[in-house]
N, C-alpha and C positions, 0 to 999 in steps of 0.2 A: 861707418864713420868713426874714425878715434877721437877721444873724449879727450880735451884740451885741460892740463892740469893748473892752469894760470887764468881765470876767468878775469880777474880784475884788470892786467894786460890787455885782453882780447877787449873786453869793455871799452876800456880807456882807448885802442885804436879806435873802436867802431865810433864810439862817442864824439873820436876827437876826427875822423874820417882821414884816417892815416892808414896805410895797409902795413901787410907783412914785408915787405919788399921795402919800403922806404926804413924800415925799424932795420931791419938785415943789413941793408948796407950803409946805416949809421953805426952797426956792430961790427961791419966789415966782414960779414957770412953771406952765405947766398940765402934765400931764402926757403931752400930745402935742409937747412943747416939749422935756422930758427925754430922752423916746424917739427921737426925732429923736439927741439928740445920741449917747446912746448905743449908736444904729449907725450912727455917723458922717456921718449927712445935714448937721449941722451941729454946729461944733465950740463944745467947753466952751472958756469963758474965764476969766482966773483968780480971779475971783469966785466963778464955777459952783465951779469946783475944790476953794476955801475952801471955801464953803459945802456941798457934801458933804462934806466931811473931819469940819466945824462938826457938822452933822447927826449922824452917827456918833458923836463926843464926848458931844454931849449927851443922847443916845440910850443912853449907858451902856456902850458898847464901846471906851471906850479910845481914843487917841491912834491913826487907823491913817494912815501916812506917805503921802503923794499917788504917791512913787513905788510903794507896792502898791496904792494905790485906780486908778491910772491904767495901770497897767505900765510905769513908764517906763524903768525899766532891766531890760532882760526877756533 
């Protein structure tokens, strides 16, 4: 199994009972496109970024900062 590099992401679906598939094609990828990126086969760009951040907003969970959807200060 490959080690998912965005835990806080995966959380916030699970938490919020959202899959990968509904977040993919609010990003306009497929879902083997998403997955990829989130275990680092290929990286988010800052569009990708936005647009989960976008996702989550409109999803009803509130403004969450890219430095907790992303870890970047960890």
């Amino acid at each position: 199994m490959t080690k998912r590099m965005y835990p806080n992401i995966n959380a916030e679906l699970s938490r919020n009972g959202f899959t990968l598939l509904m977040l993919a094609e609010h990003m306009g990828i497929t879902r083997q496109a998403l997955y990829k990126k989130l275990t680092g086969t290929t990286q988010f760009t800052a569009n990708d970024m936005q647009a989960i951040q976008n996702f989550f907003k409109l999803k009803g969970c509130g403004t969450l900062s890219l430095d907790y959807l992303f870890n970047i200060n960890k």
